[in-house]
Each structure stands twice: as C-alpha cells, then as structure tokens.
C-alpha positions in Angstrom: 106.2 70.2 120.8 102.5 70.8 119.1 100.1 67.6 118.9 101.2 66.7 115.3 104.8 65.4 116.8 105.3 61.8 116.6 106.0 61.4 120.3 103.5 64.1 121.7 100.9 61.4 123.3 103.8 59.1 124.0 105.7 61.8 126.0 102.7 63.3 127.7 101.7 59.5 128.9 105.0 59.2 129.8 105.0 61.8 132.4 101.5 61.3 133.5 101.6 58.0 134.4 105.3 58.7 136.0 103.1 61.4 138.3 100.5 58.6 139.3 102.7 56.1 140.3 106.0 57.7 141.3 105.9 60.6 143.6 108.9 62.1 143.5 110.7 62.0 146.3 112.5 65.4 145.4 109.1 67.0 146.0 111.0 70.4 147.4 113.2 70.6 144.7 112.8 73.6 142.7 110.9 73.2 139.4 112.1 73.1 136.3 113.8 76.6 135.0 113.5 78.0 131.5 111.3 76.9 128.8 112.0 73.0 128.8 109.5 70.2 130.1 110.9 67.3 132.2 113.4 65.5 130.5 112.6 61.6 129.8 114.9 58.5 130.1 115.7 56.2 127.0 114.3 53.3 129.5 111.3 54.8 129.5 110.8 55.4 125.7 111.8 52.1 125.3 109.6 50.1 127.5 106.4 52.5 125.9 107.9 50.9 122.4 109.2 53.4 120.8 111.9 52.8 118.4 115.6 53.9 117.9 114.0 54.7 114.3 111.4 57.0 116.1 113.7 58.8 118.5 116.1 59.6 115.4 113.6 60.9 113.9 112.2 62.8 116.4 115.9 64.3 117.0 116.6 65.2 113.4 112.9 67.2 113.2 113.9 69.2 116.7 111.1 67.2 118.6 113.1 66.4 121.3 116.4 67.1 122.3 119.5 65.6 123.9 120.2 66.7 127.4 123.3 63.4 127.6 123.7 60.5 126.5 120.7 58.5 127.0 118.3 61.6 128.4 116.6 63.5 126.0 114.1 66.7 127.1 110.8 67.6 125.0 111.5 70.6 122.7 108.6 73.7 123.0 105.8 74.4 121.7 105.9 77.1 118.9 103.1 79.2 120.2 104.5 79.7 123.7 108.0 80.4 122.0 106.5 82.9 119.8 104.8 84.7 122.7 108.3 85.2 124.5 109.8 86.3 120.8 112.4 83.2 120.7 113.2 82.2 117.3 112.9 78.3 116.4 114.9 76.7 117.0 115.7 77.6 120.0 118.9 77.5 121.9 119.6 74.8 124.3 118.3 75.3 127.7 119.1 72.3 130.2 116.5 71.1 132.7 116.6 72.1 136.7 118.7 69.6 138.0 117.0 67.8 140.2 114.5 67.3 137.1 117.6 66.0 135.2 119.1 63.8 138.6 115.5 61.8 138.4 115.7 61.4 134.5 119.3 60.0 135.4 118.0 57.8 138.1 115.4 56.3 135.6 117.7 55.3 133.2 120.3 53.9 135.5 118.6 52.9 138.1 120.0 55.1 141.0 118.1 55.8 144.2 117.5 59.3 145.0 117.9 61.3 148.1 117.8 65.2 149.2 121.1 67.2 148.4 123.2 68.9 151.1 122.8 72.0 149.6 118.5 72.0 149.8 119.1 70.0 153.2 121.0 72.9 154.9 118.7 75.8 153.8 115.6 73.7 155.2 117.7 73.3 158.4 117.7 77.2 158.9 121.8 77.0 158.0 122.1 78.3 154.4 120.1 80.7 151.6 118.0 79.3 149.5 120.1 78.2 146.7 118.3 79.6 143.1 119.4 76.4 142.0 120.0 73.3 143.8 122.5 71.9 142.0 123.6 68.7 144.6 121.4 65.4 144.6 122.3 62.8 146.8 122.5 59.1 145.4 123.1 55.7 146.8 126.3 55.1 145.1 129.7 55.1 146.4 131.5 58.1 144.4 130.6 61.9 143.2 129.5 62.7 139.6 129.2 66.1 137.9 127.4 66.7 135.0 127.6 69.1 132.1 124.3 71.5 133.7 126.0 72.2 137.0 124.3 69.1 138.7 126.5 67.1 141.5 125.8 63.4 142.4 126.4 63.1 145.9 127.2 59.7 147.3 125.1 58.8 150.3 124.7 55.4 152.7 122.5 52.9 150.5 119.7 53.0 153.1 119.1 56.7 153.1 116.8 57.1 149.8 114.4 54.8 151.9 114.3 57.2 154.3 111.1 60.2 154.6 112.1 63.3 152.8 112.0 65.1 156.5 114.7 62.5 158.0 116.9 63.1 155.0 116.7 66.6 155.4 117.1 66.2 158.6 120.3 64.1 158.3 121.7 65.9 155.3 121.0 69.1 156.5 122.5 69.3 160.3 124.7 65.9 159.9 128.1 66.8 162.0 127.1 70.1 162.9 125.3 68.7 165.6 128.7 67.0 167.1 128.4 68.4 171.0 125.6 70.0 171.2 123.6 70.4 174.2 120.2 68.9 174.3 119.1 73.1 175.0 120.5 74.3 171.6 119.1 71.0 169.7 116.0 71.8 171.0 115.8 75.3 170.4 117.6 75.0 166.9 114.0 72.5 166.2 111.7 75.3 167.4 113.1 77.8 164.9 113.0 75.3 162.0 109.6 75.1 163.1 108.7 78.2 162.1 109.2 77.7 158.5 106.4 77.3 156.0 108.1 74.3 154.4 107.7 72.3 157.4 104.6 73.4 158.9 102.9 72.6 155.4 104.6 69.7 153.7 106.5 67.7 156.4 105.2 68.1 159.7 103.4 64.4 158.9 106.4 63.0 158.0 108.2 63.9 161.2 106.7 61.2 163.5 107.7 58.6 160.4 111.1 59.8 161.4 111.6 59.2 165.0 112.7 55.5 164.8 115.3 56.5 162.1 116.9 59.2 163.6 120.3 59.1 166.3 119.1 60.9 169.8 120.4 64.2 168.8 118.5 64.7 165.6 115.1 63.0 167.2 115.6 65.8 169.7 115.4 68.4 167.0 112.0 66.7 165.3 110.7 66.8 168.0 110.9 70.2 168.8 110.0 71.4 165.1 106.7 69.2 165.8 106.3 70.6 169.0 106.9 73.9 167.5 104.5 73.2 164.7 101.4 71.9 167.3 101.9 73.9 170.4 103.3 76.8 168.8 100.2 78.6 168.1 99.4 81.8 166.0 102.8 83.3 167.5 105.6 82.5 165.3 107.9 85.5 165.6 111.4 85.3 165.6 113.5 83.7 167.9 116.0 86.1 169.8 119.9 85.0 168.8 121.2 82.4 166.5 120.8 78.5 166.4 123.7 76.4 167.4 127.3 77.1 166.7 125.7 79.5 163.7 128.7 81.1 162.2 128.9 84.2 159.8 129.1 83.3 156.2 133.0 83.8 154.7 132.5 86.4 152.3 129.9 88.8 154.5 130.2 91.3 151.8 128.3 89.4 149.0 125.3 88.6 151.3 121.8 90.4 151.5 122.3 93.7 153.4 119.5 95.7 154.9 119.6 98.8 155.9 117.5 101.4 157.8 115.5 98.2 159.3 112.9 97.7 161.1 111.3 94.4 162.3 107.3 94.2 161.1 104.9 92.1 162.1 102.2 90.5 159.3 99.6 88.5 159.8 98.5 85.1 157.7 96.0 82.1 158.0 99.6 80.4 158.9 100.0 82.4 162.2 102.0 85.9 163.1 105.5 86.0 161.9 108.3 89.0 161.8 109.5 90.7 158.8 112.2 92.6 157.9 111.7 95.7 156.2 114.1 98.7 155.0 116.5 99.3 152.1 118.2 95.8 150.9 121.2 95.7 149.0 123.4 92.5 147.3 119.6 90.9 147.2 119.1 89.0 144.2 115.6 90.4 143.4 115.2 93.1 145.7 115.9 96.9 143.9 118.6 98.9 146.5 117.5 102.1 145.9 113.5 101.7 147.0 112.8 101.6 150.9 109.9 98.9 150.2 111.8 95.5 150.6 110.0 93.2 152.4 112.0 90.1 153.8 110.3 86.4 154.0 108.9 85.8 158.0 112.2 85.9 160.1 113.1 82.7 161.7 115.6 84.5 164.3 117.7 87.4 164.4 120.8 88.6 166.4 121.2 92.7 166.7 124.2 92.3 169.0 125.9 90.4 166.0 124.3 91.9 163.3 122.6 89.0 161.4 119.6 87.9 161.1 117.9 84.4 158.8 114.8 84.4 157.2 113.0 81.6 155.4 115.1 82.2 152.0 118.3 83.8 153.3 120.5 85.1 156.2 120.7 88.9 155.9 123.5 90.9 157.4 122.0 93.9 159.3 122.9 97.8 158.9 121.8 100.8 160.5 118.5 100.4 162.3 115.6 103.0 161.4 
C-alpha cells in the first residue's frame, strides 16, 4: 500500500498506537512470513471511524485484503513487489498465525496465551516449529482456521499469567507427573542454557514463582539459577532431560554425521556446537561438511541424540 491509499495513515496509526499500548503478549511468536503486514480487526477500523463505505472501497481497489470474515491484512507496496518480480496483484499470502490469532482476539475479544507447540520447543522438548501454528485462548473449545492456525482452549486465568509461566505450564504440563525433584532441577538448568531465556525471560521468572505448582517452581528456579550462577560455561549437559523419549518417525529428523562437538565463544558465554555433515535439515545443504548446529543444550552418545536450541538431532558416525 503506497501513501496515496485511502487507509495508509489510518492503518499505519493503527498499528502504532496498538505497539504503544498493547505489548503483545505473543512476543516469541515468530513474525510475520511472506510479504503481508499485520493483519487489522474490523473493531479497530471502526472505532478509528472508518466506514463500511471506505473499507469496500479499499477492498474493490486491492488496498487491503480479506484474511476472514471480519480480519482484513494491508496489501504491498508496489515498489517492494517489483523488486522481488511479483506481478500486481499479487496472490494471496495469509499472515503468521500468531499475527492472525491477535487480529482474531481484537475483534472478538479473546484472551491470548502461548501455544503448546512454541511452549514445548522453549521447554527443550520439541524443534522449533517453522511455523507455530497453535495459540492458546481462554475459551472452552478448539477452532481451526483456514491458514493452518489452531485455537487452543486454555483455563480462563492463564492469559494473565507472565509469558515464562505459560511457557512454563504449556510447555512441560503432565510431563512432569513423577518426577524427582533431581530431574526437575536438572531439566531447569538445561533450559537455562537457551538464549531465549537468558535474554527475554529470565525477569519474568521470579513474577512466576507464586503461580506455579512445586514441581514447575522447581524447574524456574533452576533455569534462574542456571541463568545467574551459571557463568561463562554453558556447555552441554551430559544425557537427556526427564523421561526424554525419541521422536516416532527418527528417520525424518536432522541427522549428522561425521560429528564433532565444537566449542564457540560469545558475549553470552561458551556453548557446544555440533558440527559435521547434516542431513533431513531444513536449511542445512547434505553434501557440504560445514553445518554448524545452534549451542547444544545436552547430548546423549550412548543413545545417539542430541538437542540444540532449534532442534533434536539424531547422531551418526562420529569424526
């Protein structure tokens, strides 16, 4: 959208004063994909006065664009189309959809929380998903909608709750169920070690304390005690967390072979790397020797597995 649209200083208000006064609470979410902006409520067109008459018009001149009913996502400007080659108009390329899930909550009113699926990678369990596609909300059923995003029902009071309690609680929830205080504790000290929690929620973990049962404020408090007393040393831990169990389809994960474990050096501390020959990696190319992993929150040689900050890799022949 160039600055001749009807909407341009209505939209880019919009979202501006949406960044000033609501921090989203979906801050870890990954940003939006493709070429879209954030998309924008009806609600909030409405209460900036805009009228049906405008919004038809900006549909009908390719300003904006329907994402569902009642959610509507700013179309591109020419000149950054033009410099990828896309012809205008442009096919329809749907939001991220935790982008789309706060559009959603803004027009219905929902209450937002972290999704399972972002809750059990920051919880060491899972990859990284490329594209979250679960958001939790505080109402009683599921919902799927037409972009791949899932509406996850979750208790009324969790929204309320820091982002690093709902992960928390989201991410580990029953796995926890009989675990000894030794393997909550040690399962906190390798979360510890990611750069997600050291940066962006360490703060948020003593706001969490009161919230938590006993077995999850064991874990916080070992990812803070990690985090403080650490130090510069953040190499792996030796074995996996928990009741860690191989993933169902082993074949489809990240293989490396001819592995070695490096160490690199940052202003965050000293952290272990895999390096070799990857294979079944989303990015990485199989047939160079150069892949270097994420820092390496534990590994297991007598099981063959190891988990990094974006995924568990399944581990080959050693160099």
């Amino acid at each position: 959208m160039d600055d001749t649209s009807p909407l341009f200083g209505i939209l880019s208000a919009i979202r501006k004063n949406r960044d000033l006064a609501e921090p989203t609470r979906l801050a870890l979410a990954v940003g939006n994909h493709g070429f879209t902006s954030a998309p924008v409520a009806l609600a909030e067109l409405q209460a900036a006065g805009v009228t049906s008459a405008e919004i038809a018009t900006a549909l009908r001149e390719c300003h904006i664009s329907p994402v569902s009913r009642h959610v509507y996502v700013e179309r591109d400007r020419d000149d950054l189309l033009a410099a990828f080659g896309v012809v205008s108009p442009m096919p329809h390329l749907p939001p991220a959809p935790a982008l789309y899930a706060e559009a959603l909550a803004r027009q219905h009113g929902w209450r937002l929380a972290v999704g399972s699926e972002l809750a059990a990678h920051l919880c060491g369990l899972l990859d990284r998903p490329l594209f979250p596609r679960t958001v939790g909300y505080d109402r009683d059923h599921g919902r799927w909608f037409g972009n791949g995003l899932e509406m996850e029902p979750v208790p009324p009071a969790l929204p309320d709750w820091p982002v690093a309690a709902q992960i928390l609680a989201r991410g580990l929830g029953r796995r926890i169920d009989g675990a000894t205080a030794e393997g909550l504790a040690r399962h906190g000290a390798i979360m510890g070690r990611m750069t997600l929690w050291r940066n962006l929620l360490a703060d948020q973990l003593g706001q969490s304390l009161d919230i938590l049962s006993e077995p999850l404020r064991i874990v916080a408090l070992a990812i803070r005690e990690q985090i403080n007393n650490g130090g510069r040393d953040q190499r792996a831990a030796r074995g996996a967390p928990l009741d860690w169990l191989p993933p169902g389809v082993p074949d489809r994960c990240a293989r490396i072979e001819d592995w070695r474990l490096g160490v690199i050096k940052t202003d965050q501390g000293i952290f272990e790397v895999l390096r070799g020959r990857c294979l079944n990696h989303p990015y990485a190319d199989p047939e160079r020797f150069t892949f270097r992993s994420s820092p390496v929150l534990w590994i297991d040689e007598a099981a063959g597995w190891a988990m990094a900050e974006s995924r568990v890799y399944c581990l080959g022949r050693a160099r």
